[in-house]
DOGUKOL-831166 format. One record per residue (C-alpha): chain; x, y, z; residue in one letter. Coordinates in Angstrom, 3 decimals. Layout:
! residues N
<atom><unit>A</unit><xx>X</xx><yy>Y</yy><zz>Z</zz><code>a</code></atom>
...
//
This chain:
! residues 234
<atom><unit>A</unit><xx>-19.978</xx><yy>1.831</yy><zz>1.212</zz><code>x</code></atom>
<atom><unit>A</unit><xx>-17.828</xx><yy>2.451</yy><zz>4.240</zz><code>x</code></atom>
<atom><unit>A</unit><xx>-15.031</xx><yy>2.395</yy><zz>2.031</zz><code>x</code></atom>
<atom><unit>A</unit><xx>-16.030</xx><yy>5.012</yy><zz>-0.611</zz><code>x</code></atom>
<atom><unit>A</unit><xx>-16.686</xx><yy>7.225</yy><zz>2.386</zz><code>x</code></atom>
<atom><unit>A</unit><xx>-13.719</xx><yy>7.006</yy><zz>3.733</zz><code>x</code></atom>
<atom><unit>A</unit><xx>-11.688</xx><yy>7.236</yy><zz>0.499</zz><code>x</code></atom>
<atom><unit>A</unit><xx>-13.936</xx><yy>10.484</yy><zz>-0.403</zz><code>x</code></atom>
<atom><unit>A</unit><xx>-12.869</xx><yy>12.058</yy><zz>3.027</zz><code>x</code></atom>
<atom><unit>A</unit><xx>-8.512</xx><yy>11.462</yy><zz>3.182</zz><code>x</code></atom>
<atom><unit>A</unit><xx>-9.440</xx><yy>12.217</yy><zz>-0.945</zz><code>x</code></atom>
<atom><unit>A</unit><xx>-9.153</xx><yy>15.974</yy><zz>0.706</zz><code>x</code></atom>
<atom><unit>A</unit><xx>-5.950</xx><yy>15.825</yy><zz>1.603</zz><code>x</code></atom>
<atom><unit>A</unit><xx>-6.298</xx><yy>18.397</yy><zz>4.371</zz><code>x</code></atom>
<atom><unit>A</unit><xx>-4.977</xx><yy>16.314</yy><zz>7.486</zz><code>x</code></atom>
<atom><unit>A</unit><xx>-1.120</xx><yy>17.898</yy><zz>7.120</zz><code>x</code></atom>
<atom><unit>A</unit><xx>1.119</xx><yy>19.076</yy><zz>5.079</zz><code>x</code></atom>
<atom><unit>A</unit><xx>4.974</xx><yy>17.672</yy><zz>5.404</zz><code>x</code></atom>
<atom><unit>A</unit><xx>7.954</xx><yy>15.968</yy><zz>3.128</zz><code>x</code></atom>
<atom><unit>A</unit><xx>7.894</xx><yy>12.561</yy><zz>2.788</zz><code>x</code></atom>
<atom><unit>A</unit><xx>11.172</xx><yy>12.615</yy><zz>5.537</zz><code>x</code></atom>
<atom><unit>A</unit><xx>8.588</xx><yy>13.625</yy><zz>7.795</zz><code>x</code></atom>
<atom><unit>A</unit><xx>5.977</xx><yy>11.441</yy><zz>7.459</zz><code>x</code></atom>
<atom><unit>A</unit><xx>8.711</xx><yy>8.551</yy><zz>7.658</zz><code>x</code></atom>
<atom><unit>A</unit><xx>10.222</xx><yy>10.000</yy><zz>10.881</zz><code>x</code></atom>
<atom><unit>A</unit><xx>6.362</xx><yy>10.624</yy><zz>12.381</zz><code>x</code></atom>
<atom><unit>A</unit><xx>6.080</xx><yy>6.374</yy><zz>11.758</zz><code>x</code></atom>
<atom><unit>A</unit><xx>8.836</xx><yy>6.135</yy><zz>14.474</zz><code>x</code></atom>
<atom><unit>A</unit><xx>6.174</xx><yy>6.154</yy><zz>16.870</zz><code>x</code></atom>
<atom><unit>A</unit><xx>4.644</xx><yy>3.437</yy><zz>15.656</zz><code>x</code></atom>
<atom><unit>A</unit><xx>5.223</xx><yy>-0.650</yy><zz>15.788</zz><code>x</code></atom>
<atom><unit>A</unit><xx>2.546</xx><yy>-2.438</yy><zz>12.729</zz><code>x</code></atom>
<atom><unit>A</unit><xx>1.053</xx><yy>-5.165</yy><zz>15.467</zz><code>x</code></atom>
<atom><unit>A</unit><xx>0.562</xx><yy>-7.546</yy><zz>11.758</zz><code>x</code></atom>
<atom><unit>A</unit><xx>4.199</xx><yy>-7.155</yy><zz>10.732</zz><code>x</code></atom>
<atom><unit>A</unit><xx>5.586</xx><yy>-10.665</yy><zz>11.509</zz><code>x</code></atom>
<atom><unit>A</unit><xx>9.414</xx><yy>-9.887</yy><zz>11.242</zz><code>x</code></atom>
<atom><unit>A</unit><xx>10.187</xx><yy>-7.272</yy><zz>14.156</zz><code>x</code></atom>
<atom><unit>A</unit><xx>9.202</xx><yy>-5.516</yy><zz>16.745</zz><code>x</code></atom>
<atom><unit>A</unit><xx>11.107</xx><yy>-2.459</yy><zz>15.481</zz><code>x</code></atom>
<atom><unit>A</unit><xx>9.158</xx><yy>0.641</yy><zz>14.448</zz><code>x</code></atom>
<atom><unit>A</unit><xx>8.358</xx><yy>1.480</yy><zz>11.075</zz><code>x</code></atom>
<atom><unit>A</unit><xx>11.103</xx><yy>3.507</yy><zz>9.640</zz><code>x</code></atom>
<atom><unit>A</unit><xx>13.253</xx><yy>0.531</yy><zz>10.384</zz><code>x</code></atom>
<atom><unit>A</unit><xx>11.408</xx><yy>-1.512</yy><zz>7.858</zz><code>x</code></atom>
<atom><unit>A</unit><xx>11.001</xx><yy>0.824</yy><zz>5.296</zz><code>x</code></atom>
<atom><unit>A</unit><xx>14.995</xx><yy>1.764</yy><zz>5.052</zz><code>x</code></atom>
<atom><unit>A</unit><xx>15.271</xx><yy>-2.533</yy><zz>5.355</zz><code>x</code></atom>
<atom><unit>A</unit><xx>13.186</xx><yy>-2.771</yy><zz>2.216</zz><code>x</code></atom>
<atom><unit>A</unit><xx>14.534</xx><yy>-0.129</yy><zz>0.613</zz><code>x</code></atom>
<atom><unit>A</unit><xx>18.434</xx><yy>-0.776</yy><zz>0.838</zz><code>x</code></atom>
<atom><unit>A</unit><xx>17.458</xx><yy>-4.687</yy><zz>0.090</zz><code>x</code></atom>
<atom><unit>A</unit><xx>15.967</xx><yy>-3.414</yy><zz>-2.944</zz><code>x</code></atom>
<atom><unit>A</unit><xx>18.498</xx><yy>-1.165</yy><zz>-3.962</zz><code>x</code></atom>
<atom><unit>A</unit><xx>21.390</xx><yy>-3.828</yy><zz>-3.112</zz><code>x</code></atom>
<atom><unit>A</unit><xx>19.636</xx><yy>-6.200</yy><zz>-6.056</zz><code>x</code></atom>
<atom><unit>A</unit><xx>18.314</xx><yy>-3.688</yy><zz>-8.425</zz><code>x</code></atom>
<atom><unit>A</unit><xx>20.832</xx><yy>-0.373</yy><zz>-8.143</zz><code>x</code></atom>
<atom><unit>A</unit><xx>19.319</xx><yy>0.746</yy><zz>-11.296</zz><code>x</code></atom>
<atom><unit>A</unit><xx>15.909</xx><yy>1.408</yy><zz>-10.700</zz><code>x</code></atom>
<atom><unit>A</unit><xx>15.678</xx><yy>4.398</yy><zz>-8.042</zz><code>x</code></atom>
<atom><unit>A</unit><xx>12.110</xx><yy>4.471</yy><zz>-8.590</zz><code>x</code></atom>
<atom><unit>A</unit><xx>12.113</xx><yy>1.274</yy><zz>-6.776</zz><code>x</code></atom>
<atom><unit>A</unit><xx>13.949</xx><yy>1.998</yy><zz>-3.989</zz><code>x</code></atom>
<atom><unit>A</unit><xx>11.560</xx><yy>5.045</yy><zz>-3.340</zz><code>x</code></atom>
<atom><unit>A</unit><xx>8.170</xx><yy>2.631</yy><zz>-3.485</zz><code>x</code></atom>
<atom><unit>A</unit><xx>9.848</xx><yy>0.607</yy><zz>-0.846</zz><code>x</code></atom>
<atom><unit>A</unit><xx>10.766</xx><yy>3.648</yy><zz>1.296</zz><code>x</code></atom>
<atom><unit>A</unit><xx>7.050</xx><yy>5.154</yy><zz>0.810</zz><code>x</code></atom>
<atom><unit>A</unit><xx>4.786</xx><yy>1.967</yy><zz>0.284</zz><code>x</code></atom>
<atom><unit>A</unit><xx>3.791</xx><yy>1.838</yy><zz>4.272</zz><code>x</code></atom>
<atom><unit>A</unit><xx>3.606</xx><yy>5.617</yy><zz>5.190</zz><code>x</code></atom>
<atom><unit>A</unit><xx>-0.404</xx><yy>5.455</yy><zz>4.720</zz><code>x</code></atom>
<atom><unit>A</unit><xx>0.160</xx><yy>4.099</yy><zz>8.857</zz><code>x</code></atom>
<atom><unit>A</unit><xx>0.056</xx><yy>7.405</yy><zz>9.332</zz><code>x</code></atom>
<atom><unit>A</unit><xx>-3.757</xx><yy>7.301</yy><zz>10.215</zz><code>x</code></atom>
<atom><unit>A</unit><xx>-2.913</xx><yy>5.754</yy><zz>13.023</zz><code>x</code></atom>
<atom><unit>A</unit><xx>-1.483</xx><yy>8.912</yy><zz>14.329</zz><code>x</code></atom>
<atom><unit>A</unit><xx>-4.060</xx><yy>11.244</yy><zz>16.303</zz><code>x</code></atom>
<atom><unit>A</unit><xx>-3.888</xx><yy>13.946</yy><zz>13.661</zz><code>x</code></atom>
<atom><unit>A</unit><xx>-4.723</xx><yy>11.564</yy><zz>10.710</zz><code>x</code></atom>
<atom><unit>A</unit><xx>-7.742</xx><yy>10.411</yy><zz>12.572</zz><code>x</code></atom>
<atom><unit>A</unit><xx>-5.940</xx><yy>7.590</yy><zz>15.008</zz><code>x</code></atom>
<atom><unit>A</unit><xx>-7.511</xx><yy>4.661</yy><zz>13.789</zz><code>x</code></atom>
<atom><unit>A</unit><xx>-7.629</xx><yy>1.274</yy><zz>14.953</zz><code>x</code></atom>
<atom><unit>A</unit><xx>-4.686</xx><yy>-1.117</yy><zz>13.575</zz><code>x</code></atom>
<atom><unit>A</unit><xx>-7.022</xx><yy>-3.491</yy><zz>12.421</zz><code>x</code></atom>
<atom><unit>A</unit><xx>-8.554</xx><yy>-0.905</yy><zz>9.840</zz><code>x</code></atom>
<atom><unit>A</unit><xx>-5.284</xx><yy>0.462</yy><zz>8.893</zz><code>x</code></atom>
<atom><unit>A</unit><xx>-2.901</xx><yy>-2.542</yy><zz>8.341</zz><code>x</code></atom>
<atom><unit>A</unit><xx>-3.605</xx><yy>-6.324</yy><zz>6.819</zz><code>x</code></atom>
<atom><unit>A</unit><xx>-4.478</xx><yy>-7.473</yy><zz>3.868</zz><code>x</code></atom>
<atom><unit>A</unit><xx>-6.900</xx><yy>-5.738</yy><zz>1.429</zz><code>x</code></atom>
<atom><unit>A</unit><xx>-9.304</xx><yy>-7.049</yy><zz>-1.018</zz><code>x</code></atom>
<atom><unit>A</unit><xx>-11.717</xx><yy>-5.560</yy><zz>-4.009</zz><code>x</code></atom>
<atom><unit>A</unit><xx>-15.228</xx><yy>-4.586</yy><zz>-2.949</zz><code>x</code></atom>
<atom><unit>A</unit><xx>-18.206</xx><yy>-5.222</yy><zz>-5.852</zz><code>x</code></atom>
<atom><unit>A</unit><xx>-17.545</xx><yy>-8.406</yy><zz>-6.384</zz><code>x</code></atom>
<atom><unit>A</unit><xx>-17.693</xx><yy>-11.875</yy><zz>-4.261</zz><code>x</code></atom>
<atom><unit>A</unit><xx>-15.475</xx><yy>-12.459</yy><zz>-1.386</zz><code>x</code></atom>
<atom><unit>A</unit><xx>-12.940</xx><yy>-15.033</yy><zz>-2.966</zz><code>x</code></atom>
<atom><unit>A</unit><xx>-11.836</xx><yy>-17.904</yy><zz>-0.691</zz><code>x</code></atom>
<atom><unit>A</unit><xx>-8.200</xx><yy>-17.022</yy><zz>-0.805</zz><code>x</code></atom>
<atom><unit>A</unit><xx>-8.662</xx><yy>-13.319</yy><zz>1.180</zz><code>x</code></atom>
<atom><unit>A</unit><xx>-7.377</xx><yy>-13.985</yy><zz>5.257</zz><code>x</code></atom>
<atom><unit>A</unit><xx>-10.269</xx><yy>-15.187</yy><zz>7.514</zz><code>x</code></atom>
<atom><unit>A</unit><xx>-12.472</xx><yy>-15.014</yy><zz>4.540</zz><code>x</code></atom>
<atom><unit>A</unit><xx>-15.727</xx><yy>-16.859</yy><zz>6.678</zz><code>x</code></atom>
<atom><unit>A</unit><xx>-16.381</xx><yy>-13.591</yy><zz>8.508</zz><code>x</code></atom>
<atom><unit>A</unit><xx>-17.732</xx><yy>-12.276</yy><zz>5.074</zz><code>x</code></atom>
<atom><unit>A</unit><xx>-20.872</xx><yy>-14.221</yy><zz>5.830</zz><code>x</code></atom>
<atom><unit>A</unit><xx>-21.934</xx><yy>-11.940</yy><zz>8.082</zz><code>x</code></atom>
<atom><unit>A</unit><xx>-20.787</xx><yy>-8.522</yy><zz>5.552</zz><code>x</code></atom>
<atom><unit>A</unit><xx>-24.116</xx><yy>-7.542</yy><zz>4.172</zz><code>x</code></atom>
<atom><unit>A</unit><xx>-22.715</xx><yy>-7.453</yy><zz>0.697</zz><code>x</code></atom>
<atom><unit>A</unit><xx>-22.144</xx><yy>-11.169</yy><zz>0.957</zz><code>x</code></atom>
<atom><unit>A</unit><xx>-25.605</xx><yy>-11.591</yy><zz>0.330</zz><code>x</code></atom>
<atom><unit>A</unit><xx>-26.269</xx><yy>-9.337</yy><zz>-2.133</zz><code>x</code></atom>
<atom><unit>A</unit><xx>-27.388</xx><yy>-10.599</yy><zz>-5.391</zz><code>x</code></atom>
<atom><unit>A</unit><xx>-25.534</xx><yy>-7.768</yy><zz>-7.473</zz><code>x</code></atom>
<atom><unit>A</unit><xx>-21.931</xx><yy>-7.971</yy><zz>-5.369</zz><code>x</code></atom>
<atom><unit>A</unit><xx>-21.391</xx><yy>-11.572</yy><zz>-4.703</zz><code>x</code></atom>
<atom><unit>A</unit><xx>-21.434</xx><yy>-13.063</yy><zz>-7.732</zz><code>x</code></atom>
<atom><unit>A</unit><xx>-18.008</xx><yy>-13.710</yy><zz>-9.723</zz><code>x</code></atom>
<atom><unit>A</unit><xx>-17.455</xx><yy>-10.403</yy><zz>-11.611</zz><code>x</code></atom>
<atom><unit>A</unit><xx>-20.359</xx><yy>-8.559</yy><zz>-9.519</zz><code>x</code></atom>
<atom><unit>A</unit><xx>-20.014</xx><yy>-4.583</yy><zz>-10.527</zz><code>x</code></atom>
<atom><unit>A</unit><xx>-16.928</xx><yy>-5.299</yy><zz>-13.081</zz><code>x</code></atom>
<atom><unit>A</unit><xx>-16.644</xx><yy>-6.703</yy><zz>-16.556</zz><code>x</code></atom>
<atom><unit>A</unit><xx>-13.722</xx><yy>-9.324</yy><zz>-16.699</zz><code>x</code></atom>
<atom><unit>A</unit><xx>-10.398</xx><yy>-7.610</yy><zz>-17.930</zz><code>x</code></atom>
<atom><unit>A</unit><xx>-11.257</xx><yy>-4.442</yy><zz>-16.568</zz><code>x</code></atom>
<atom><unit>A</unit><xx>-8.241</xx><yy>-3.438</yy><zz>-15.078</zz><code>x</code></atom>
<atom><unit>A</unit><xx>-7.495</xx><yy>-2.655</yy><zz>-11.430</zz><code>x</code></atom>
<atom><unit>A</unit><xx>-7.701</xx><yy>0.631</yy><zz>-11.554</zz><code>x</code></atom>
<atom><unit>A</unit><xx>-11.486</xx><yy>0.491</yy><zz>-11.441</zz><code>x</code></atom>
<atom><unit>A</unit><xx>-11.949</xx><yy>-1.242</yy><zz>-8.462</zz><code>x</code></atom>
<atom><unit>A</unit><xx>-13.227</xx><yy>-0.275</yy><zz>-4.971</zz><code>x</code></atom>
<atom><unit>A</unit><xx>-10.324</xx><yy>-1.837</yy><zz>-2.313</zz><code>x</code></atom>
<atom><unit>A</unit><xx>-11.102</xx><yy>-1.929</yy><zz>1.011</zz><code>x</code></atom>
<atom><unit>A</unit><xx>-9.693</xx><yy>0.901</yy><zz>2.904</zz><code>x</code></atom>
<atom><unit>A</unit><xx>-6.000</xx><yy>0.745</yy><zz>4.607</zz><code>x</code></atom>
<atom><unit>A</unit><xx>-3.017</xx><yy>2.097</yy><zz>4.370</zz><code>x</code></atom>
<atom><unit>A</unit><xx>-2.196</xx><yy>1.144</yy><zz>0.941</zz><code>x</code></atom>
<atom><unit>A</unit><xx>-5.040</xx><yy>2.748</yy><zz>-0.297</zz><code>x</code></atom>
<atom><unit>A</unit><xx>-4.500</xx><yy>5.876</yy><zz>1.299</zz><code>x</code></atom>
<atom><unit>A</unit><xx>-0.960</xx><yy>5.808</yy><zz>0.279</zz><code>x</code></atom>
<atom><unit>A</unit><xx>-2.084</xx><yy>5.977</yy><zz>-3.582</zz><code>x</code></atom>
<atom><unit>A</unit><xx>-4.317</xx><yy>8.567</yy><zz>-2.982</zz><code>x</code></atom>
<atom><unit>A</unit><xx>-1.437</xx><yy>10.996</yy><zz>-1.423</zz><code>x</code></atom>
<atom><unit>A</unit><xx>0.691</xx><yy>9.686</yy><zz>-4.187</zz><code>x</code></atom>
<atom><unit>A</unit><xx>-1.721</xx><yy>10.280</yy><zz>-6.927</zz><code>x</code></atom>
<atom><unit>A</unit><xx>-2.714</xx><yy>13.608</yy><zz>-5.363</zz><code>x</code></atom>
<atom><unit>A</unit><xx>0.536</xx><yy>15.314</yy><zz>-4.961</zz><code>x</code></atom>
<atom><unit>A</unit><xx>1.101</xx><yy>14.756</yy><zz>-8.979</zz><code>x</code></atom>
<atom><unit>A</unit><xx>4.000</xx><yy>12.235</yy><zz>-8.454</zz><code>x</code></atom>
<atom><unit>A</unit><xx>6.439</xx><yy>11.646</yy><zz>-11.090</zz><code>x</code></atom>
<atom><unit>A</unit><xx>6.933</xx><yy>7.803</yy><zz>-10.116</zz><code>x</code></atom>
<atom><unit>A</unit><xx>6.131</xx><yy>5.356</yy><zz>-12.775</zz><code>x</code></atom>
<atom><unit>A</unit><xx>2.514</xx><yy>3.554</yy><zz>-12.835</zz><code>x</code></atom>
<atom><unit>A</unit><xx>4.535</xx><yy>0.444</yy><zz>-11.638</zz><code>x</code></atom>
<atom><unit>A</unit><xx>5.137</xx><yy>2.458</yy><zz>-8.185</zz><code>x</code></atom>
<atom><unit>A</unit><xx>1.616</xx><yy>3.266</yy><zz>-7.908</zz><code>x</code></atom>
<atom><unit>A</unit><xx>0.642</xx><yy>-0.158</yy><zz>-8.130</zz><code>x</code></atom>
<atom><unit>A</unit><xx>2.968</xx><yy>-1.457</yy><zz>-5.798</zz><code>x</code></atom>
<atom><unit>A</unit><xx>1.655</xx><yy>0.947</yy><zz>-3.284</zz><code>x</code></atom>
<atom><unit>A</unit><xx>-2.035</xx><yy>0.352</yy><zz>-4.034</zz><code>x</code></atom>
<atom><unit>A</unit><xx>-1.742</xx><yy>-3.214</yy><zz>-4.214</zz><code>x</code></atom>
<atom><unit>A</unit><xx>0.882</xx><yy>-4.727</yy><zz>-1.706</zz><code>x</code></atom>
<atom><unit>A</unit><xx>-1.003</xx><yy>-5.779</yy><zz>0.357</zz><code>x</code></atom>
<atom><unit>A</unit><xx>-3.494</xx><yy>-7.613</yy><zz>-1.667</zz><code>x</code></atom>
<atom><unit>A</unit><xx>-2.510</xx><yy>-10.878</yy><zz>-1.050</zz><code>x</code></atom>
<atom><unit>A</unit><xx>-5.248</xx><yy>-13.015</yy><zz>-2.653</zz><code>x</code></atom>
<atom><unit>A</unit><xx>-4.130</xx><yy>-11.333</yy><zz>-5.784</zz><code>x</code></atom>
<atom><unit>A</unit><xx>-0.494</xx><yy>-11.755</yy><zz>-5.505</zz><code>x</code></atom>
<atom><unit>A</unit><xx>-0.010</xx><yy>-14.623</yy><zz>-3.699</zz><code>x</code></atom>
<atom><unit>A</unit><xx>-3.211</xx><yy>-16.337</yy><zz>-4.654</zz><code>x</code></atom>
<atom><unit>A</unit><xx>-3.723</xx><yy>-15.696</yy><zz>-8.294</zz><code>x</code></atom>
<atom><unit>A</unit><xx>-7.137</xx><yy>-14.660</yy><zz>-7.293</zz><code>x</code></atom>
<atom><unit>A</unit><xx>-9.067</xx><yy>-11.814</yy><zz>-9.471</zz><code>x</code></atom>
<atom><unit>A</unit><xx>-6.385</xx><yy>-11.915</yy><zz>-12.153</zz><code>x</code></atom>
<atom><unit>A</unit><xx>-9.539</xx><yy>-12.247</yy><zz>-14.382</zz><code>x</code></atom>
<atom><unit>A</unit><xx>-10.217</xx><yy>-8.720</yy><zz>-13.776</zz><code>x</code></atom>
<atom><unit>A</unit><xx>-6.800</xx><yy>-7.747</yy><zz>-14.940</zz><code>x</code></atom>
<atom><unit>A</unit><xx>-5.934</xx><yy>-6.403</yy><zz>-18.194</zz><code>x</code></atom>
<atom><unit>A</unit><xx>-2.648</xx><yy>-6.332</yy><zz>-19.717</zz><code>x</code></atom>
<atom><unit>A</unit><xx>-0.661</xx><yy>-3.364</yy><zz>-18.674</zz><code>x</code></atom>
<atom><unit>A</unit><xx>-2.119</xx><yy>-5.000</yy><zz>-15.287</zz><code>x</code></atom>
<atom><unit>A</unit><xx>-0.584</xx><yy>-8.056</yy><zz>-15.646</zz><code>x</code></atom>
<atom><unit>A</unit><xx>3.054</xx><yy>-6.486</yy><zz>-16.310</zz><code>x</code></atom>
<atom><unit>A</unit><xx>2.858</xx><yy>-4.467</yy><zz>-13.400</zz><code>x</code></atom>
<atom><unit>A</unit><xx>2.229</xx><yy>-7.378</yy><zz>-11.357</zz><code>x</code></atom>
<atom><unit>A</unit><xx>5.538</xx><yy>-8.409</yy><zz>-12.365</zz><code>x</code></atom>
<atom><unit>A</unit><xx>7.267</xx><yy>-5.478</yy><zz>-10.053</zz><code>x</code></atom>
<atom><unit>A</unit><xx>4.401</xx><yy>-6.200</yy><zz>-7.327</zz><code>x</code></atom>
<atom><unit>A</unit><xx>5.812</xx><yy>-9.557</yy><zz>-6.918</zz><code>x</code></atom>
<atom><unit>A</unit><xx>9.564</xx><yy>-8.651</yy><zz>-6.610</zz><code>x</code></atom>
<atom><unit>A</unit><xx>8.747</xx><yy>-5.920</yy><zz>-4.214</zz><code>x</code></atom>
<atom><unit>A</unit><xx>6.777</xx><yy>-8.438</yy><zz>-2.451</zz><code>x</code></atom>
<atom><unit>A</unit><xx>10.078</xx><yy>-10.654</yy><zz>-2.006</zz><code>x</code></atom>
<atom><unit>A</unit><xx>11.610</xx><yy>-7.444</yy><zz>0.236</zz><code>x</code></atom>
<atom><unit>A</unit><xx>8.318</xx><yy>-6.714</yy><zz>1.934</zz><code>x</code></atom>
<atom><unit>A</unit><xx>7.330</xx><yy>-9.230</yy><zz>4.389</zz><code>x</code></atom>
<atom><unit>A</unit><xx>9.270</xx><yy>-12.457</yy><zz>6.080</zz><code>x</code></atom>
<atom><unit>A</unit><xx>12.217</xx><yy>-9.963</yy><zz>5.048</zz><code>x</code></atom>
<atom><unit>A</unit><xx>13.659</xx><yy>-8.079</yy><zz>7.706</zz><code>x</code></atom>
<atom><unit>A</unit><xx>17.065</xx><yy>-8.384</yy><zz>10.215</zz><code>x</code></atom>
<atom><unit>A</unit><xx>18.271</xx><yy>-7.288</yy><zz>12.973</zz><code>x</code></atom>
<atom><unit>A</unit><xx>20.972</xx><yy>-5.592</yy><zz>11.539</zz><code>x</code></atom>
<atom><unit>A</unit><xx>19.865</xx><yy>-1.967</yy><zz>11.730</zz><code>x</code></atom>
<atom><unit>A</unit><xx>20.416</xx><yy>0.597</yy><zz>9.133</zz><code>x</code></atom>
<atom><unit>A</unit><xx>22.385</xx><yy>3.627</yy><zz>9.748</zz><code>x</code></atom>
<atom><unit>A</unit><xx>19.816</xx><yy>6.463</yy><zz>9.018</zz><code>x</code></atom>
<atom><unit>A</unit><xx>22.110</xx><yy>9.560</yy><zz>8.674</zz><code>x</code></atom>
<atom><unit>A</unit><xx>24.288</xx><yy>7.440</yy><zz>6.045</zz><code>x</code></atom>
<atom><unit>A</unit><xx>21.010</xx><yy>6.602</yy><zz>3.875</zz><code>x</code></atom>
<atom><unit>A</unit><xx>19.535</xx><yy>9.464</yy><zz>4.133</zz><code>x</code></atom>
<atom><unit>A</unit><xx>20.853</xx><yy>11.915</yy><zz>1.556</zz><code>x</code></atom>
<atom><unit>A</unit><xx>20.564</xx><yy>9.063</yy><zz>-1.462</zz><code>x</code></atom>
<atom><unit>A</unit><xx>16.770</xx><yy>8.745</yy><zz>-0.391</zz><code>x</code></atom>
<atom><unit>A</unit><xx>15.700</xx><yy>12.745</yy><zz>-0.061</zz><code>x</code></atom>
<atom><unit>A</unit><xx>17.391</xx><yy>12.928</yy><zz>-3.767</zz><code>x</code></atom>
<atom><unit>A</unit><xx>14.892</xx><yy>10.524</yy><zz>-4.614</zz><code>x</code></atom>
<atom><unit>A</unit><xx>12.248</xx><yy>12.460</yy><zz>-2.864</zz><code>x</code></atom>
<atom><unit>A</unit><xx>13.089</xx><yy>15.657</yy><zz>-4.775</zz><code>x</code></atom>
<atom><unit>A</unit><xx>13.254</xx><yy>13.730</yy><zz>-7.998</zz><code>x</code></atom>
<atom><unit>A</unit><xx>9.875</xx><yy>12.200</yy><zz>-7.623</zz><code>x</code></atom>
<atom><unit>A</unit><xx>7.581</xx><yy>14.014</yy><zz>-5.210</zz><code>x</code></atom>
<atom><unit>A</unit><xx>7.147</xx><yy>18.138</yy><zz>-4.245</zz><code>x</code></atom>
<atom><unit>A</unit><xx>9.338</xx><yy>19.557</yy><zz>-0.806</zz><code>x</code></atom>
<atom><unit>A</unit><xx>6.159</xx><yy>19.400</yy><zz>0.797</zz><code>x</code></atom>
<atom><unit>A</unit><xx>2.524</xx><yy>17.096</yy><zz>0.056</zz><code>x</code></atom>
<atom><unit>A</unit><xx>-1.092</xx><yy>17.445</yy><zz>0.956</zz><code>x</code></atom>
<atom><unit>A</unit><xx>-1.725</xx><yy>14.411</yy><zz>3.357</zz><code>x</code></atom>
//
């Protein structure tokens, strides 16, 4: 429940309204405390990803936009986004409606998440039918998920691949796991495909070699203009 109200309220997109430069220069100010490669704030990652990406797969821009974007939903931890705690803005997400699998991070504290006892949400397939497809679940609220919603919401042009690499990185029982791929349904399935070789530049991924910003930059704000408005609801 806390979930759908928190996806109803950033559904507004009233908090700000700035590029997507922006919001990636606002992350500066922030270091993700579950990131286990660097101490280096968040822009650093996101240009890392992004030029690792683009290195290995120079044809598809689309990609190397997801990777620049996929972590901007950190921005609620920033005072005018509602400056939320890390732990309910980073980490790894999972589907609510359905039973806690075994595979989701520190999954024995579900015992004491009401739902875990419900008769109608814990079972296997709980609220869903099997092959459903992703798009109808209810994740648990983070960054990704807030991420998809500005996406979504600002009527981008990126391809349903990007989408669900920003919804979905970091749901690692699915991904890593195999977990709830009996929910999926086929377009689903190839989509995954991308998820996992995004995944491969996400995490456990980073240097120390830092990327010259003012170099990058121009390639990525042609991306921007190609795929998102000058200026989005947040």
């Amino acid at each position: 429940m806390q979930a759908r109200k928190m996806k109803e309220h950033y559904r507004k997109l009233d908090k700000a309204r700035m590029s997507i430069w922006e919001c990636c220069e606002l992350l500066n100010e922030y270091v993700d405390e579950s990131d286990p490669d660097l101490d280096e704030p968040q822009i650093e990652h996101l240009l890392q990803s992004a030029e690792a990406i683009r290195k290995d797969y120079p044809d598809q821009d689309w990609l190397h936009l997801t990777a620049l974007i996929h972590d901007l939903g950190k921005v609620l931890l920033h005072p005018s986004f509602g400056a939320h705690p890390q732990w309910a803005v980073v980490g790894d997400t999972f589907p609510l409606g359905c039973a806690f699998d075994h595979s989701i991070v520190h999954h024995h504290f579900f015992k004491e998440n009401p739902d875990h006892q419900n008769p109608a949400l814990n079972t296997k397939l709980g609220v869903y039918t099997e092959n459903c497809g992703l798009d109808r679940f209810t994740m648990s609220w983070g960054h990704d998920e807030y991420m998809y919603l500005v996406a979504k919401g600002n009527n981008t042009t990126l391809p349903p691949a990007g989408l669900f690499i920003i919804r979905f990185h970091s749901f690692y029982a699915l991904h890593r796991c195999g977990s709830y791929t009996y929910l999926m349904n086929d377009e689903d399935k190839e989509m995954l495909n991308w998820l996992k070789v995004f995944n491969k530049y996400d995490l456990y991924s980073k240097s120390k070699v830092r990327i010259n910003v003012e170099e990058v930059k121009p390639y990525y704000l042609s991306l921007i203009q190609k795929y998102f408005p000058e200026k989005l609801k947040w």
